[in-house]
C-alpha positions in Angstrom: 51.3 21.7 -29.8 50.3 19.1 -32.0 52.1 15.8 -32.7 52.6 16.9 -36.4 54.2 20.0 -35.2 56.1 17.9 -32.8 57.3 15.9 -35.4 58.6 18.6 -37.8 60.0 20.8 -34.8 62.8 17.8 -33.8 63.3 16.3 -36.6 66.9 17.3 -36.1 66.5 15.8 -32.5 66.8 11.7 -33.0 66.9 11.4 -28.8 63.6 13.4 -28.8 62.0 11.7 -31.7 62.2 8.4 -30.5 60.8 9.8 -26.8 58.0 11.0 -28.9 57.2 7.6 -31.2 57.7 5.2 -27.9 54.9 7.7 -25.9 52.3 7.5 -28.9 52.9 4.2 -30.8 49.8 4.4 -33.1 49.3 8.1 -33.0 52.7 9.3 -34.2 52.7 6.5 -36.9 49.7 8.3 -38.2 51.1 12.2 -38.0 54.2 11.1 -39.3 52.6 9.5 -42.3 50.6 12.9 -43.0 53.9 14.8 -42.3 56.1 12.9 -44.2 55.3 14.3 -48.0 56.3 17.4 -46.5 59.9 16.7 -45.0 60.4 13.8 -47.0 64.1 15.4 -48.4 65.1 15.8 -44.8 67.4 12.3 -44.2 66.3 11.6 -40.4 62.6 12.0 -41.8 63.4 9.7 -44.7 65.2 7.0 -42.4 62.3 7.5 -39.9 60.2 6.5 -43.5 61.9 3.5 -43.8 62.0 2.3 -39.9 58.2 2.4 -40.1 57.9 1.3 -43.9 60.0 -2.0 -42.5 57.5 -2.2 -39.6 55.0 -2.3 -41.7 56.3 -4.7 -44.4 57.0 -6.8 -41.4 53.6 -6.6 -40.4 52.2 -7.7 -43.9 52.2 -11.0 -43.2 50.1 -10.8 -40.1 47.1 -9.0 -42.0 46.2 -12.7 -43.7 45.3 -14.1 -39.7 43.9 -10.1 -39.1 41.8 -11.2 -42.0 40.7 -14.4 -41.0 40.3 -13.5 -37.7 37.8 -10.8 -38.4 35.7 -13.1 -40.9 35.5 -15.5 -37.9 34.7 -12.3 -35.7 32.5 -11.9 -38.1 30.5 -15.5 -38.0 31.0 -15.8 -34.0 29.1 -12.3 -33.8 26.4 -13.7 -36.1 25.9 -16.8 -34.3 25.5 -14.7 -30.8 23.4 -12.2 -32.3 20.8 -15.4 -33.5 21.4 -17.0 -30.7 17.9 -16.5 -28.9 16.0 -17.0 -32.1 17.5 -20.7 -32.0 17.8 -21.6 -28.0 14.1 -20.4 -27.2 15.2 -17.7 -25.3 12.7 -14.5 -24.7 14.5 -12.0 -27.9 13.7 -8.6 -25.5 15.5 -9.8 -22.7 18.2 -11.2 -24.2 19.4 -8.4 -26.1 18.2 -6.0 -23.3 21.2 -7.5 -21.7 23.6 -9.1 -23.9 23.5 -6.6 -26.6 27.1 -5.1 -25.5 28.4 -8.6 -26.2 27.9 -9.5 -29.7 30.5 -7.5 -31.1 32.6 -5.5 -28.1 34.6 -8.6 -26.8 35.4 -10.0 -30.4 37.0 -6.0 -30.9 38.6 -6.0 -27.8 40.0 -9.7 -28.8 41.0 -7.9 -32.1 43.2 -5.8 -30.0 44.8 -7.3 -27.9 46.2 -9.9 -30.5 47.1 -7.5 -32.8 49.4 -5.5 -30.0 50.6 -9.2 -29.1 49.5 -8.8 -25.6 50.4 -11.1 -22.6 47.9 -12.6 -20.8 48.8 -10.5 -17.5 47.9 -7.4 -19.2 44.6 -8.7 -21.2 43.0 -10.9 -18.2 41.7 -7.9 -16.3 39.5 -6.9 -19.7 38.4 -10.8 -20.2 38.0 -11.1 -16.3 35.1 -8.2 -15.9 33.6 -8.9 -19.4 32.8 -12.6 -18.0 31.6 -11.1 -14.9 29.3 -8.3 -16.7 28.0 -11.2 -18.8 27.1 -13.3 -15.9 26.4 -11.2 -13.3 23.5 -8.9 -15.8 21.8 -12.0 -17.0 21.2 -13.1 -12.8 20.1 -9.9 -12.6 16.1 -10.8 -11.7 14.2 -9.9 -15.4 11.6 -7.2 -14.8 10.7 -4.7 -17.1 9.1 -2.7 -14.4 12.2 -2.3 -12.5 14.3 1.1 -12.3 17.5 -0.7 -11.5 17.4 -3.2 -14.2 16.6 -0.7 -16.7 19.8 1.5 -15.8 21.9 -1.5 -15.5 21.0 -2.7 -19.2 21.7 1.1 -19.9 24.8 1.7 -18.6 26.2 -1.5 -19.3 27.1 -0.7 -22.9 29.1 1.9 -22.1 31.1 0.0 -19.6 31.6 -2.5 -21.9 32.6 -0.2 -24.9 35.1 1.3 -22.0 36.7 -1.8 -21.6 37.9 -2.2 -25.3 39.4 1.3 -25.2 41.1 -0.4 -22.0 42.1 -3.1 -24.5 42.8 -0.2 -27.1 45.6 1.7 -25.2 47.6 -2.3 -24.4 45.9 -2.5 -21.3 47.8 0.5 -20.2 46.8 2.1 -17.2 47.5 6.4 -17.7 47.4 6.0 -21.2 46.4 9.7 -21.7 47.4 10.1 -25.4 45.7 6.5 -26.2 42.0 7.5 -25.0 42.1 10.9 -27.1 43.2 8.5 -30.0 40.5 5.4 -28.7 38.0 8.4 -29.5 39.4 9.2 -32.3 38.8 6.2 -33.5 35.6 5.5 -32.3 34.4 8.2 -34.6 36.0 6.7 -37.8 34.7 3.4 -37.0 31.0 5.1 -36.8 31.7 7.3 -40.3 32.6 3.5 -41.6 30.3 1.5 -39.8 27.4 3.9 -41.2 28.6 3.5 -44.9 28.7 -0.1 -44.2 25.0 -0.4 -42.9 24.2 2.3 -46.0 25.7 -0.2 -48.4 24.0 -2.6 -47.1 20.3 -1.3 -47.2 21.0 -0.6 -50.9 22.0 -4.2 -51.5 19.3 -5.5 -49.1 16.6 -3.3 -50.9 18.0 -4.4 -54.5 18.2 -8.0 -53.6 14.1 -8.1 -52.2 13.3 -6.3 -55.5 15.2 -8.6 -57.8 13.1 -11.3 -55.9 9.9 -10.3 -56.4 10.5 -9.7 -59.8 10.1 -13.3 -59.9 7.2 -13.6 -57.4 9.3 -15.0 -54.8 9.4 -13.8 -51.3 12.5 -13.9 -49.2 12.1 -11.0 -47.2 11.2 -12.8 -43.7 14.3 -15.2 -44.3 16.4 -12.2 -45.3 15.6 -10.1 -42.6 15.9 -12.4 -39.9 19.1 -14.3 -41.3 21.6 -11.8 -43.7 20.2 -8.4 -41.9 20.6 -10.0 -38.6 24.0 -11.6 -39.2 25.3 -8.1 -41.3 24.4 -5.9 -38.2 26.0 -8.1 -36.0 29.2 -8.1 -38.3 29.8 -4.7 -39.1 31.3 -2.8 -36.2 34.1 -5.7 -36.6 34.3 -5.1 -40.0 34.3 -1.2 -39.7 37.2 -1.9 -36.7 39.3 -4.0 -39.5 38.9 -1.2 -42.1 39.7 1.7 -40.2 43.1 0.3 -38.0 44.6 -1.5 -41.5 43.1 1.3 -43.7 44.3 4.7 -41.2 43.8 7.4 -43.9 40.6 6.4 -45.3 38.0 7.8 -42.9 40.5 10.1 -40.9 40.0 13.1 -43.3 36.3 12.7 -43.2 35.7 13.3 -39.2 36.9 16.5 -38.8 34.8 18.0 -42.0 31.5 16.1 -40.4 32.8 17.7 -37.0 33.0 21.2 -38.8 29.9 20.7 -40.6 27.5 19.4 -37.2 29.3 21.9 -34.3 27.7 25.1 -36.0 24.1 23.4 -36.9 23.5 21.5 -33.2 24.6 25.2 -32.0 21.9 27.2 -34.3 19.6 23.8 -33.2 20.4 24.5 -29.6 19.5 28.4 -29.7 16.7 27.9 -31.5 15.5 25.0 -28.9 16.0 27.1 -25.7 14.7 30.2 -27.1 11.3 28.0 -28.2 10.9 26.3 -25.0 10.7 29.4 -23.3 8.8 31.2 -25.3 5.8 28.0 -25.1 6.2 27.9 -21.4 7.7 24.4 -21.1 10.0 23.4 -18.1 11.7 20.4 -17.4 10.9 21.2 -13.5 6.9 19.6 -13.9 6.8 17.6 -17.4 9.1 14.7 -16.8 8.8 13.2 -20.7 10.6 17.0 -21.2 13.4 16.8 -18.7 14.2 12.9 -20.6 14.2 14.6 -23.6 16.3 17.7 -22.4 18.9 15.2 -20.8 18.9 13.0 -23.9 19.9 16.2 -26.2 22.7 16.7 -23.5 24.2 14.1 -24.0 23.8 13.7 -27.6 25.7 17.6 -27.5 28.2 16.5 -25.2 29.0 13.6 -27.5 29.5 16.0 -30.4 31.7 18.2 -28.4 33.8 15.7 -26.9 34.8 14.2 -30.9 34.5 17.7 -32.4 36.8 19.2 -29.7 39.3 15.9 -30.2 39.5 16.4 -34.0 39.6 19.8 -34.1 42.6 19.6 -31.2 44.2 16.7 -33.5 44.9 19.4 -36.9 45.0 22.8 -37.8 42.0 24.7 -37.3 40.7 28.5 -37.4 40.0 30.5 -34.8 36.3 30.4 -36.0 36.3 26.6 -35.3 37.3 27.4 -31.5 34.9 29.9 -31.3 31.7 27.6 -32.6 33.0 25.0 -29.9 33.2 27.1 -27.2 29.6 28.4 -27.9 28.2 25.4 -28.2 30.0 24.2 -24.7 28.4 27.6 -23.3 25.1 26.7 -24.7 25.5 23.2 -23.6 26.5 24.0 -20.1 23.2 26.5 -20.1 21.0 23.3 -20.8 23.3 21.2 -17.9 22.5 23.5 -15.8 18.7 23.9 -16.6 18.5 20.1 -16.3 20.2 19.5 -13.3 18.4 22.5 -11.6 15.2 20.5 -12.6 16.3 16.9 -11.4 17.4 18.6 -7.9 14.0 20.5 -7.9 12.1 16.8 -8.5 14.3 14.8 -6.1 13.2 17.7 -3.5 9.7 17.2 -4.5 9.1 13.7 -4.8 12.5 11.7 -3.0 14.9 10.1 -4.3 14.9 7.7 -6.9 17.6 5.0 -9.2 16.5 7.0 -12.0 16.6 10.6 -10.5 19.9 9.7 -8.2 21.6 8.0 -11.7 21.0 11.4 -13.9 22.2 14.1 -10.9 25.1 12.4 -10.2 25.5 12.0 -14.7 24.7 15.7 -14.7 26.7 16.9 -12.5 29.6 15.1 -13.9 29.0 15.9 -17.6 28.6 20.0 -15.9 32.3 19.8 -14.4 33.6 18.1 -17.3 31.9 20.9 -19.9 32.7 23.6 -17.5 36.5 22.6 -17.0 36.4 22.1 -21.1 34.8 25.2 -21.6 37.2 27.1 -19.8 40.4 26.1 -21.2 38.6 26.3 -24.8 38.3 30.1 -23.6 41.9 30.2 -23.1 43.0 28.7 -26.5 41.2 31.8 -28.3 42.7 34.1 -25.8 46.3 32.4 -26.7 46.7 31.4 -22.7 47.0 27.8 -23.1 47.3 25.0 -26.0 45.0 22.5 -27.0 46.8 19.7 -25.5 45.3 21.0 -22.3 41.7 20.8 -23.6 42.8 17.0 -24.5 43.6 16.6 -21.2 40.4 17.5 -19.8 38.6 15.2 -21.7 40.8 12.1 -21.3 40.8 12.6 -17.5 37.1 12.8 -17.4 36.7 9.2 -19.3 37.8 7.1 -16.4 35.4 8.7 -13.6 32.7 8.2 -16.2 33.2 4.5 -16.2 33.6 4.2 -12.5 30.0 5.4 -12.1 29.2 4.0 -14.6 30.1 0.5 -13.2 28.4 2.2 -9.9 25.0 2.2 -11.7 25.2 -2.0 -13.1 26.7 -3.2 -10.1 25.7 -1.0 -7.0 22.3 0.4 -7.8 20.3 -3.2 -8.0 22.0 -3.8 -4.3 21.6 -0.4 -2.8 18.1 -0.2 -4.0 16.8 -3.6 -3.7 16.4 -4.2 -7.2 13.3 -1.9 -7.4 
């Protein structure tokens, strides 16, 4: 049942109410504010109104150092981003490695002062940033090497891990919090990308206006403003969506309607073409990167599509696109990981070939455990809080291999 519903069913339950609002802080804020015009007359709903109203006029006076802490966010992520331009430093390697740090430990920061967090609970999230940062830039810099490669890979995700960490209060179990950490994550991409949009239209209208008068500032401009903008935006986009809640929520789950049916028609069409021209991922390795980067790039989509659709009401049809497409999609898992076993077989073991099976066979359980209780919403066996569960137990074994490939591979494999 969904926290909406939730709301509505005990709203002449005080004891359970409170349960609910001290279980999922941020989330029942946010239902409750798109229940309210609807049991507004009820007096518990209405005193409920003003307990949060008072929070939030409370809270007014903190959005002046939210504000200035994200314009010197802002600046800091800038000044990192230029960094290498200005120290001499080789530009490829440096943002090879340190690209997950121009703007994920200023969000995280963002976090954990806004939830007022003590330093017991945020030093564990400052503690293995520092050591990423240090320990990928000893890493020894070769372009060549397999190891390197996945560590500069993976390490983004472990990072971006780490500020849902910081997301949920630095909460360990947090169930309800990583559902709503990915949530957010795909409002702060729908506002990140109108950011960036805004700002080619501005950046294209301000070199035009320019050489209307013969004067060329697009080197300057692209290596100062566009640098410093790109840099800026995700904490921009982070400021926007947490003060600004209804603004972008409504638009995820109509770009989650609108994409679920079309990757599925792409997906069809894609497998039924590649058999059909004879290509296999078992013999044409530039195929089988390509087949595992459209895996995940589907998984991605079912993950936030499944999370939104699980989050509001929804038609059957809606269910019944995403469990195709996690049928299709476990299809193409199994295709790919068929192939990787088949080249590993073949030609031994590799950091590349050992990093995807082990991927593979994780994103296969977790499509195959979602699929299956997907299959038993449509046949009314189970509700969609279990297919929310599948996908916030999942996130925590991704990031411990993922910290397996940055930290273990380079020593395991002799930094080949």
């Amino acid at each position: 049942m969904q926290l909406r519903d939730l709301i509505t069913q005990h709203l002449s339950d005080p004891m359970a109410l409170e349960k609910l609002y001290r279980e999922e802080g941020i989330a029942f804020e946010t239902a409750f504010a798109e229940v309210y015009p609807s049991i507004k007359d009820h007096p518990i709903a209405q005193a409920w109104h003003a307990r949060l109203q008072y929070g939030v006029q409370q809270q007014q006076g903190n959005n002046r150092w939210k504000l200035v802490f994200v314009l010197v966010g802002a600046f800091l992520a800038g000044i990192i981003a230029k960094l290498p331009g200005w120290v001499g430093m080789i530009e490829e390697y440096y943002y090879a490695t340190n690209f997950a740090f121009i703007a994920f430990p200023l969000i995280a920061a963002y976090f954990i002062i806004n939830q007022q967090l003590t330093v017991r609970k945020w030093w564990p999230v400052a503690g293995m940033m520092l050591a990423s940062c240090i320990y990928i830039n000893m890493l020894p810099m070769d372009d060549e090497s397999d190891t390197f490669i996945l560590a500069c890979i993976h390490l983004p995700l472990l990072i971006w891990a780490q500020v849902g960490f910081a997301y949920s209060g630095c909460a360990l179990g947090a169930k309800p919090m990583r559902i709503q950490y990915l949530r957010f994550n795909g409002d702060l991409l729908i506002m990140n990308t109108i950011i960036l949009l805004a700002g080619i239209i501005l950046t294209a209208l301000t070199l035009g206006l320019f050489s209307i008068i013969s004067i060329d500032i697009t080197t300057w401009y692209l290596q100062n403003i566009v640098v410093w903008g790109l840099a800026a935006s995700p904490i921009v986009s982070t400021y926007l969506v947490e003060n600004n809640p209804n603004m972008v929520n409504k638009i995820s789950p109509l770009i989650a309607r609108i994409f679920s049916p079309l990757a599925l028609i792409t997906l069809v069409i894609y497998l039924a073409t590649s058999i059909t021209t004879g290509q296999n991922p078992f013999e044409n390795r530039d195929f089988l990167i390509v087949f595992n980067m459209l895996l995940i790039a589907v998984m991605a989509l079912i993950l936030f599509a499944t999370v939104e659709s699980t989050s509001r009401p929804t038609n059957k049809l809606g269910f019944w696109i995403l469990t195709l497409l996690a049928l299709v999609t476990v299809i193409i898992n199994t295709i790919a990981l068929t192939a990787i076993i088949y080249r590993i077989n073949e030609w031994g073991i590799t950091p590349n070939r050992l990093a995807v099976l082990v991927g593979n066979i994780l994103i296969l359980s977790n499509l195959v455990w979602i699929t299956l209780h997907l299959i038993r919403v449509l046949r009314n066996h189970s509700n969609t809080s279990k297919v929310e569960n599948c996908i916030a137990t999942f996130l925590p074994i991704y990031t411990v291999w993922t910290a397996v490939v940055v930290f273990v591979f380079p020593l395991i494999f002799g930094y080949q």
